[in-house]
NUPA-936638 format. One record per residue (C-alpha): residue number from 0; residue in one letter; x, y, z. Coordinates in pm, whole numbers, padded with zeros to 5 digits, m for minus. Example, Ala and Ser with C-alpha at 12.3 -4.5 7.8 and 13.67 -1.06 7.14 Angstrom:
% residues 2
  num  residu      xx      yy      zz
    0       A   01230  m00450   00780
    1       S   01367  m00106   00714
***
This chain:
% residues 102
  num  residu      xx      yy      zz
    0       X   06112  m03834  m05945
    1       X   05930  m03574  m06089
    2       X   06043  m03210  m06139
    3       X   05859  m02904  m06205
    4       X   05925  m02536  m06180
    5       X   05516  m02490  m06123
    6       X   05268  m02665  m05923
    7       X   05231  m03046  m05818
    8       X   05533  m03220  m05901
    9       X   05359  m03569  m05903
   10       X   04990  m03436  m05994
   11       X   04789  m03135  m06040
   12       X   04440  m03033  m06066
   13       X   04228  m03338  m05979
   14       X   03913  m03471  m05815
   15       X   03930  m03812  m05834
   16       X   04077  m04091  m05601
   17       X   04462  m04105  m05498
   18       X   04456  m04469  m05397
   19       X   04778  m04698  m05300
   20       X   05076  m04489  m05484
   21       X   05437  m04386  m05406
   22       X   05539  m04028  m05463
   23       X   05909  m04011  m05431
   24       X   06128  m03747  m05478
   25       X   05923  m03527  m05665
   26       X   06003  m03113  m05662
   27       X   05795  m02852  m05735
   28       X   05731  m02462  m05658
   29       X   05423  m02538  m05459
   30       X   05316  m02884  m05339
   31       X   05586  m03102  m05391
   32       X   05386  m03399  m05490
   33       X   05049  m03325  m05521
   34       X   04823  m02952  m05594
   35       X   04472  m02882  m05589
   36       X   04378  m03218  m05620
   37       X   04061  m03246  m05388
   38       X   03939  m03630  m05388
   39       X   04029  m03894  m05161
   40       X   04384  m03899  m05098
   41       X   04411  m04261  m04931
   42       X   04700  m04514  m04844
   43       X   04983  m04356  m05024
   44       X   05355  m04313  m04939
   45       X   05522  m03965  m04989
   46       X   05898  m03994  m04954
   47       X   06165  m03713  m04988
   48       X   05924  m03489  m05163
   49       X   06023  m03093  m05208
   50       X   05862  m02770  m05273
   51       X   05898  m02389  m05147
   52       X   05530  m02455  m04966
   53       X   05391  m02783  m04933
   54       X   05658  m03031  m04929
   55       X   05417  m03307  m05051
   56       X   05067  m03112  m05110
   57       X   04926  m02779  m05107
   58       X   04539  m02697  m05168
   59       X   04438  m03080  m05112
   60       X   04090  m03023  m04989
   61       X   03919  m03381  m04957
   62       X   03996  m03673  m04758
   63       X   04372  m03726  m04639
   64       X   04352  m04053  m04483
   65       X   04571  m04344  m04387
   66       X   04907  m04191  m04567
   67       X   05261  m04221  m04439
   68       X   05471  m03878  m04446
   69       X   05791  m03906  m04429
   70       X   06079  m03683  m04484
   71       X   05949  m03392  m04723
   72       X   06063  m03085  m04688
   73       X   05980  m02679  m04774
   74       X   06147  m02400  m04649
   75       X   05871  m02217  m04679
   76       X   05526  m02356  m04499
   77       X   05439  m02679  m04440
   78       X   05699  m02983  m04449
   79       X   05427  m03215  m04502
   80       X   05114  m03043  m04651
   81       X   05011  m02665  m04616
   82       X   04656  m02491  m04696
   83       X   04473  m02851  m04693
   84       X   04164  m02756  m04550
   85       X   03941  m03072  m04556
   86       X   03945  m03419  m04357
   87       X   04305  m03489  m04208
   88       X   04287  m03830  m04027
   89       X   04428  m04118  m03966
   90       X   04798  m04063  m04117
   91       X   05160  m04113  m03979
   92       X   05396  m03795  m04030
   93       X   05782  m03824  m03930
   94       X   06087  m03652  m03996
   95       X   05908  m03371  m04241
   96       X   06008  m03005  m04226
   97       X   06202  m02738  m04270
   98       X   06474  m02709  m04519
   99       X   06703  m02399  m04524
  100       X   06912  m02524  m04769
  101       X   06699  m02486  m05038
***
């Protein structure tokens, strides 16, 4: 339950390994729960996470693999993840979207 009125509510700026973590509620201006981090993003849970683009990540760039989606929202682009360009594979997205109530 992280809050920021910049980027990556949860984390920002990394290359290393996202492994097996829960990102919950976390809020920021652009990706909600993670920014520019460009590792491995494997096995994690993002939950109810908010931002104006990029509910839970924006500029993600590595390996999104084996993650479970669910309900983050942006009322801009992306409910899940926007402007992740590398390998998306392999993940379960549901109920993520649009919010215009924010």
């Amino acid at each position: 339950y992280n809050k920021t009125l910049d980027k990556g509510g949860g984390v920002s700026n990394c290359s290393g390994l996202i492994y097996n973590n829960t990102f919950i509620g976390n809020e920021a201006d652009e990706g909600g729960a993670l920014y520019e981090c460009h590792g491995n993003i494997y096995r994690n849970n993002f939950n109810r996470n908010i931002a104006d683009s990029g509910g839970s990540a924006k500029w993600c760039n590595g390996i999104i693999e084996k993650n479970l989606f669910t309900n983050n929202l942006s009322p801009g682009h992306g409910g899940a993840l926007t402007s992740c360009y590398g390998t998306i594979q392999n993940n379960l997205f549901t109920g993520n979207g649009k919010n215009s109530n924010s």
